[in-house]
KOLVO-609745 format. One record per residue (C-alpha): x, y negated, z negated; residue in three letters; residue number from 0. Coordinates in steps of 0.001 Angstrom, whole numbers. Last residue first. Example, Ala and Ser with C-alpha at 12.3 -4.5 7.8 and 13.67 -1.06 7.14 Angstrom:
% residues 2
<u: 13670 v: 1060 w: -7140 aa: SER i: 1>
<u: 12300 v: 4500 w: -7800 aa: ALA i: 0>
***
This chain:
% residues 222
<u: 7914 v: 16555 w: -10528 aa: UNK i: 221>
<u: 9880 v: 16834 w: -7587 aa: UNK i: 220>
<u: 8397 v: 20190 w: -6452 aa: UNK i: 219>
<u: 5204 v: 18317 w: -6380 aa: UNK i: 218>
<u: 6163 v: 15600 w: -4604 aa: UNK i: 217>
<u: 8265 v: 17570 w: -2031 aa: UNK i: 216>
<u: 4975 v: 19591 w: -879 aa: UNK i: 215>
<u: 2752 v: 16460 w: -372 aa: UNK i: 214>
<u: 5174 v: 14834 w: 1566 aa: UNK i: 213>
<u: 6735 v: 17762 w: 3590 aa: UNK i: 212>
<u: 2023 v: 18428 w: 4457 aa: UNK i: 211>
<u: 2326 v: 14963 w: 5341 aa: UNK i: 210>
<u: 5242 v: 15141 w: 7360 aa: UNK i: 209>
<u: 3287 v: 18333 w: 9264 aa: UNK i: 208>
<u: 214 v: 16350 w: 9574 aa: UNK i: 207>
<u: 2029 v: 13847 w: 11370 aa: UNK i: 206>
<u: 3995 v: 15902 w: 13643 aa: UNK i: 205>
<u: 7825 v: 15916 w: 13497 aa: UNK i: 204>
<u: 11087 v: 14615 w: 14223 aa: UNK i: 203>
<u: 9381 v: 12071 w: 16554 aa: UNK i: 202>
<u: 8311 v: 9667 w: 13573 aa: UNK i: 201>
<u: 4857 v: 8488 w: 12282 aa: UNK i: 200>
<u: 4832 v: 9911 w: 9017 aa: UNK i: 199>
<u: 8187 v: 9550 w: 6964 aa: UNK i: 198>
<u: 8154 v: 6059 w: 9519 aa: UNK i: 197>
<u: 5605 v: 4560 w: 6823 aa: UNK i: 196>
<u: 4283 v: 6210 w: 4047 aa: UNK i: 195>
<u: 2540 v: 4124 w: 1632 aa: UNK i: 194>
<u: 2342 v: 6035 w: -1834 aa: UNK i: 193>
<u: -481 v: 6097 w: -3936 aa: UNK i: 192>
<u: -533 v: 7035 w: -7710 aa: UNK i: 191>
<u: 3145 v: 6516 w: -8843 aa: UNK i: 190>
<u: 4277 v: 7287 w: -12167 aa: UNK i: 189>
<u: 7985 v: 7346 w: -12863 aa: UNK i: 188>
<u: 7826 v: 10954 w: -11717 aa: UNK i: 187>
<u: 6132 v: 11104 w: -8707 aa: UNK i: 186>
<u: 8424 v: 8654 w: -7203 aa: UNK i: 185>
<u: 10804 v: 10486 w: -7994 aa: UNK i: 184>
<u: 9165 v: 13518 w: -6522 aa: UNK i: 183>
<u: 8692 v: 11153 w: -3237 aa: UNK i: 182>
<u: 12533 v: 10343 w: -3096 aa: UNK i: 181>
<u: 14062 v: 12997 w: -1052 aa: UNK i: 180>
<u: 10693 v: 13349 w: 1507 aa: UNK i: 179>
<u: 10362 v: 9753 w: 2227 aa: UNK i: 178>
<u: 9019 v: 6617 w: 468 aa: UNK i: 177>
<u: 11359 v: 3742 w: 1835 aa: UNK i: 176>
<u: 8099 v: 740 w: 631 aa: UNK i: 175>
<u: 5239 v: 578 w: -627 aa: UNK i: 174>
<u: 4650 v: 1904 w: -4176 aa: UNK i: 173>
<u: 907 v: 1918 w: -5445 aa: UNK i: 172>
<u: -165 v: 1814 w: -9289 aa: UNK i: 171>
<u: -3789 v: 2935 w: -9891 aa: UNK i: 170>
<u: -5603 v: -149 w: -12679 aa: UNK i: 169>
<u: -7541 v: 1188 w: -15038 aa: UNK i: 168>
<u: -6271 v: -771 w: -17810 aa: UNK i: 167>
<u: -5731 v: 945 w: -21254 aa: UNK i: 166>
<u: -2785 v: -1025 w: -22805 aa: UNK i: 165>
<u: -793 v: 1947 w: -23178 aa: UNK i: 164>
<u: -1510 v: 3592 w: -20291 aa: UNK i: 163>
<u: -1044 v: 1 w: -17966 aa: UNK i: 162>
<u: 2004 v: -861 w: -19761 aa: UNK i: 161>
<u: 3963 v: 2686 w: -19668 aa: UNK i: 160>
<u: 3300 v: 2816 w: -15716 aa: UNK i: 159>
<u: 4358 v: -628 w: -15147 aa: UNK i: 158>
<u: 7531 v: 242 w: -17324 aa: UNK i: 157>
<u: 7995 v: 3113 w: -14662 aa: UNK i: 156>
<u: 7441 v: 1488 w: -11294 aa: UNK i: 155>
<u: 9927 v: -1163 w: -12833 aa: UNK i: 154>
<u: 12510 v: 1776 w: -12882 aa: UNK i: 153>
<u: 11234 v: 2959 w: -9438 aa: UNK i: 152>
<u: 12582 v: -763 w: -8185 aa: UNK i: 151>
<u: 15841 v: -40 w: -9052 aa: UNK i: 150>
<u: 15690 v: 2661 w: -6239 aa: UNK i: 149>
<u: 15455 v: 85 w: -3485 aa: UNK i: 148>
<u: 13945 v: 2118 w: -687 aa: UNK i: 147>
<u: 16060 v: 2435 w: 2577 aa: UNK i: 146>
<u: 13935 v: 426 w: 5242 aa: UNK i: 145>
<u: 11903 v: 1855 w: 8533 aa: UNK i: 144>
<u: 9149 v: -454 w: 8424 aa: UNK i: 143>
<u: 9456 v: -4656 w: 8634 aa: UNK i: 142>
<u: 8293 v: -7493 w: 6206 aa: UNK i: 141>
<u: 8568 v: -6769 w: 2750 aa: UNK i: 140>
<u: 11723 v: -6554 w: 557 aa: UNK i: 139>
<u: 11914 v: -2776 w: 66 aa: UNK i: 138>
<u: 10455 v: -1232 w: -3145 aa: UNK i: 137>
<u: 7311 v: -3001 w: -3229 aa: UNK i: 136>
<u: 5098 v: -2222 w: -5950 aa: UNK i: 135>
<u: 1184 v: -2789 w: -5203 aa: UNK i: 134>
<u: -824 v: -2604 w: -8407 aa: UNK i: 133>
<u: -4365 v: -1093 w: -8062 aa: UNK i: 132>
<u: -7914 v: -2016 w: -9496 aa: UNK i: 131>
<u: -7527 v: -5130 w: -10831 aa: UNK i: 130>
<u: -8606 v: -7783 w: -13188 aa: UNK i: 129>
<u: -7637 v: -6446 w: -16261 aa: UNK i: 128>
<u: -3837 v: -6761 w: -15372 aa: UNK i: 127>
<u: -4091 v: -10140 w: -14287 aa: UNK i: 126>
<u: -2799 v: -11585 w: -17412 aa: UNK i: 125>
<u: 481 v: -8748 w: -16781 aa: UNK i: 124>
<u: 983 v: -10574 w: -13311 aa: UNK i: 123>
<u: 3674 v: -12328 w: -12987 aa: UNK i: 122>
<u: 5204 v: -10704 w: -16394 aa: UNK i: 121>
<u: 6138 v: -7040 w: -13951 aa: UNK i: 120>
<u: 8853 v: -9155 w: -12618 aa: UNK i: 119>
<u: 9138 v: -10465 w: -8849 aa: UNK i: 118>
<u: 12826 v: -9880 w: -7145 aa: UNK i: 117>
<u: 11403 v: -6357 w: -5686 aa: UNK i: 116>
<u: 7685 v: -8046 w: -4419 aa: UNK i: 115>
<u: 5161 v: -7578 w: -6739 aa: UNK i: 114>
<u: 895 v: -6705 w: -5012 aa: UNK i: 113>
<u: -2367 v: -7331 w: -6752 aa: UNK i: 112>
<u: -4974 v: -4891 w: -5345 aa: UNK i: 111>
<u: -8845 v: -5632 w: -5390 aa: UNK i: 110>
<u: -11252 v: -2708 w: -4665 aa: UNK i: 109>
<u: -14356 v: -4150 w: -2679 aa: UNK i: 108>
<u: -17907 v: -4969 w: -3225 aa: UNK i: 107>
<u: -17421 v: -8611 w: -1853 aa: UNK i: 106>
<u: -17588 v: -9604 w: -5915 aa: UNK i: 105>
<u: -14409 v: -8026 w: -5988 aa: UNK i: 104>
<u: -12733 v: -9829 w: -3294 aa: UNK i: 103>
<u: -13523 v: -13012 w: -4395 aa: UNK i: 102>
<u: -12763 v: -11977 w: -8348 aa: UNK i: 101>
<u: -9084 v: -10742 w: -6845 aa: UNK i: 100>
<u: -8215 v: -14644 w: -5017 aa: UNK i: 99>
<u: -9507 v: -16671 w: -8236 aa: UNK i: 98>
<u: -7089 v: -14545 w: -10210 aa: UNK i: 97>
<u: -4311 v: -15071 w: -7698 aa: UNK i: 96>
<u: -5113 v: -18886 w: -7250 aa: UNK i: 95>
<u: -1418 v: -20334 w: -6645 aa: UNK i: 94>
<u: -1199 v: -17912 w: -3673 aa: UNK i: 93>
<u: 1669 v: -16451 w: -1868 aa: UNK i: 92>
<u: 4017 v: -14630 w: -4794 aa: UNK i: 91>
<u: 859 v: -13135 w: -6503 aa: UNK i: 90>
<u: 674 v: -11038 w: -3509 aa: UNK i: 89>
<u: -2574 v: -10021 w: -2028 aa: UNK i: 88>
<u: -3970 v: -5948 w: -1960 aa: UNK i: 87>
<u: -7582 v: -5073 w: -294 aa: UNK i: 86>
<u: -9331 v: -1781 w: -1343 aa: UNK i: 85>
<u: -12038 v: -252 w: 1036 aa: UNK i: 84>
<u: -11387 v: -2948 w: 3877 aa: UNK i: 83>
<u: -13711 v: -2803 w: 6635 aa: UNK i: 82>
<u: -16373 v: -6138 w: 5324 aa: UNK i: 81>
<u: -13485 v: -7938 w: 3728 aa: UNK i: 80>
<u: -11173 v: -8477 w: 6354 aa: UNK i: 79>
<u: -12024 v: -11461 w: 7466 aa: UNK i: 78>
<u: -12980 v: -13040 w: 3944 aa: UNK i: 77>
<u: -9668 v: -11896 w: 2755 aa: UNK i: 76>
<u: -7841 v: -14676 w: 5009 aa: UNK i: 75>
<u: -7878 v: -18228 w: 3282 aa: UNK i: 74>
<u: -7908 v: -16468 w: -185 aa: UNK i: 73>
<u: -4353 v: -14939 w: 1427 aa: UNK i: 72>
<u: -2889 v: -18133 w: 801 aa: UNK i: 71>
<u: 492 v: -17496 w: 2522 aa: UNK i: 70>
<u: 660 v: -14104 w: 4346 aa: UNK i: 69>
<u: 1415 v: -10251 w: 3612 aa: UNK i: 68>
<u: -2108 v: -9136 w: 3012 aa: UNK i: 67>
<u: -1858 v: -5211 w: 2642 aa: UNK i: 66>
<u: -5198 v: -3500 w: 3493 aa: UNK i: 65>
<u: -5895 v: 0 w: 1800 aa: UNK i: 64>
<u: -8667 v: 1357 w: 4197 aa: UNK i: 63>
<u: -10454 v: 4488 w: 3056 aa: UNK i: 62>
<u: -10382 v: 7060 w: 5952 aa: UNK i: 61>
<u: -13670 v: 7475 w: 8171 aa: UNK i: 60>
<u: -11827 v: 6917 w: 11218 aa: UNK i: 59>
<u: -12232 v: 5735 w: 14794 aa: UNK i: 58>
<u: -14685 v: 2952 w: 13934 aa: UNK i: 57>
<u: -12667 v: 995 w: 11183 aa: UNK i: 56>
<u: -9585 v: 772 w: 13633 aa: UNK i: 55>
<u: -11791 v: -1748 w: 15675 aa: UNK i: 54>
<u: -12054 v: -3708 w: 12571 aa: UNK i: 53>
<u: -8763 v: -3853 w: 11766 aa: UNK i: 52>
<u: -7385 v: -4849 w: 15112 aa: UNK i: 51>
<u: -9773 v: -7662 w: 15235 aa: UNK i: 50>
<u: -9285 v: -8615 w: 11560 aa: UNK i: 49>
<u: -5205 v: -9521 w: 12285 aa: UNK i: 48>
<u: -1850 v: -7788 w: 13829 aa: UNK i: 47>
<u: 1626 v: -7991 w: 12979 aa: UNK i: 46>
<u: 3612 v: -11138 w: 12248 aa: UNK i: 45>
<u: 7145 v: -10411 w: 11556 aa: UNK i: 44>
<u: 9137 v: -13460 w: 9206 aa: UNK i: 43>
<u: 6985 v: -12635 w: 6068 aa: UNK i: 42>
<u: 4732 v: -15197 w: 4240 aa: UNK i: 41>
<u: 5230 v: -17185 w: 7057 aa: UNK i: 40>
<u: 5077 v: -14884 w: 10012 aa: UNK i: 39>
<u: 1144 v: -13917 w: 8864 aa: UNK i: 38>
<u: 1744 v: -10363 w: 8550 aa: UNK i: 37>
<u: -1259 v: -8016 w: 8130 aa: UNK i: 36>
<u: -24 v: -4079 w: 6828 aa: UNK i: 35>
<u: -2762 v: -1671 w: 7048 aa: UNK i: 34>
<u: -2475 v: 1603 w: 4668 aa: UNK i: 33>
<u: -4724 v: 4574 w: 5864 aa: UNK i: 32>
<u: -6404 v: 6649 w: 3015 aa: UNK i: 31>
<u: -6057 v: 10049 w: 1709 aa: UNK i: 30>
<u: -4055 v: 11911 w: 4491 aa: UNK i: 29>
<u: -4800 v: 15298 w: 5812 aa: UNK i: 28>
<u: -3231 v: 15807 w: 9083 aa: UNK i: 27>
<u: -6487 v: 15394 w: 10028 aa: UNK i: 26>
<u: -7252 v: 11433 w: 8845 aa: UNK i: 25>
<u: -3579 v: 10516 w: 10376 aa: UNK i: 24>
<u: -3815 v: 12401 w: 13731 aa: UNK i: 23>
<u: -6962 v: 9812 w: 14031 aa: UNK i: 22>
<u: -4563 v: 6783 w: 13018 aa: UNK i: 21>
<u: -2279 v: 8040 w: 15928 aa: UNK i: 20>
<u: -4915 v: 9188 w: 18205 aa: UNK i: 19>
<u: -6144 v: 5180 w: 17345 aa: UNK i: 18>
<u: -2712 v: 3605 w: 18101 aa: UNK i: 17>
<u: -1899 v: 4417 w: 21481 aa: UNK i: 16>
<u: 321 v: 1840 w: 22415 aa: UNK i: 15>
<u: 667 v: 831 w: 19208 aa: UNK i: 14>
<u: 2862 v: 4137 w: 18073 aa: UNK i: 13>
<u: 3175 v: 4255 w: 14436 aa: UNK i: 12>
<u: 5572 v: 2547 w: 11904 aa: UNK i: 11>
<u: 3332 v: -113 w: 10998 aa: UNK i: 10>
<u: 199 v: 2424 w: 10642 aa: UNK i: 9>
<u: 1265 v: 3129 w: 7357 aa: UNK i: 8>
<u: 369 v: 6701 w: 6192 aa: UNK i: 7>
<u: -1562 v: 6115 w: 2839 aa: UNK i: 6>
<u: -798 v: 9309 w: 826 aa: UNK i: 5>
<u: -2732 v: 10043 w: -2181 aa: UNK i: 4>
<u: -1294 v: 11697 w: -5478 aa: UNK i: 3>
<u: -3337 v: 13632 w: -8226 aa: UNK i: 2>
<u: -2513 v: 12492 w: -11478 aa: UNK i: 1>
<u: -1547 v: 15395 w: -14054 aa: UNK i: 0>
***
């Protein structure tokens, strides 16, 4: 059985005082931190860039899972490069995806290929070799807080089937509405990491203890 990680989304948490919240994170028991970048063309928000990122970098020792949400990403990666652990661009923003992944591999980090909902699973089957996690989004990207898309677990699945069967190594990540009544489902159609935004970071309840709801709901689930 895989083991799951949880990448609490920083999007979701509280800016004003942003590194107790990334440091409640790391001992709450979270696997890696997930960083959304906005460019406000790509998406309509913009969010924060390499400053941010690298400042974040020296509160924590979590893995960082960057999420480049912006138009020709192989403009940006360089930037974020030397903090990132794994960093994930969108075949939808860049005519040079393949190009983009082989720059950020031979930087020494894990390269991510990411599918918006209305993007299907043939985008990026030829890059399939290439990479070492697959980004599903299961909102339309841009702001935290959305209802999942559950149609989009379905293409979670056939991903799933076509990376075992074809052999690649790649993890599969969903991004996007993962909360405590969907997580097992998640689980189930074969989800490695999931991004966790306001399921974390909310006032109902610590962060360690939605992590430890997470965790616990995921494994009853499946």
């Amino acid at each position: 059985m895989r083991t799951l990680q949880l990448a609490p989304s920083i999007l979701t948490a509280d800016f004003g005082r942003l590194a107790d919240e990334v440091r409640a994170a790391e001992a709450g028991g979270a696997d890696l931190l997930h960083l959304d970048v906005m460019d406000g063309r790509f998406v309509p928000n913009i969010t924060f860039g390499p400053g941010l990122v690298d400042a974040l970098r020296r509160v924590t020792n979590l893995p960082f899972d960057i999420h480049l949400m912006v138009m020709e990403p192989e403009r940006q990666v360089e930037a974020f490069l030397e903090a990132a652990t794994t960093v994930n661009v969108h075949v939808e923003a860049t005519n040079h995806v393949n190009r983009t992944l082989d720059q950020i591999r031979r930087a020494g980090a894990e390269a991510g290929i990411c599918l918006n909902p209305g993007t299907p699973l043939a985008a990026i089957e030829e890059s399939l070799p290439e990479v070492d996690q697959v980004m599903v989004m299961t909102i339309n990207p841009g702001w935290g807080g959305q209802q999942m898309l559950p149609a989009q677990l379905e293409k979670v699945a056939r991903l799933r089937q076509l990376i075992d069967t074809q052999g690649h190594r790649a993890r599969i990540e969903i991004d996007g509405g993962v909360k405590v009544e969907n997580v097992g489902h998640c689980a189930v159609a074969g989800a490695d990491v999931l991004v966790c935004g306001s399921s974390v970071y909310n006032t109902v309840a610590s962060v360690a203890e939605n992590l430890a709801a997470l965790r616990q709901a995921a494994e009853v689930g499946r």
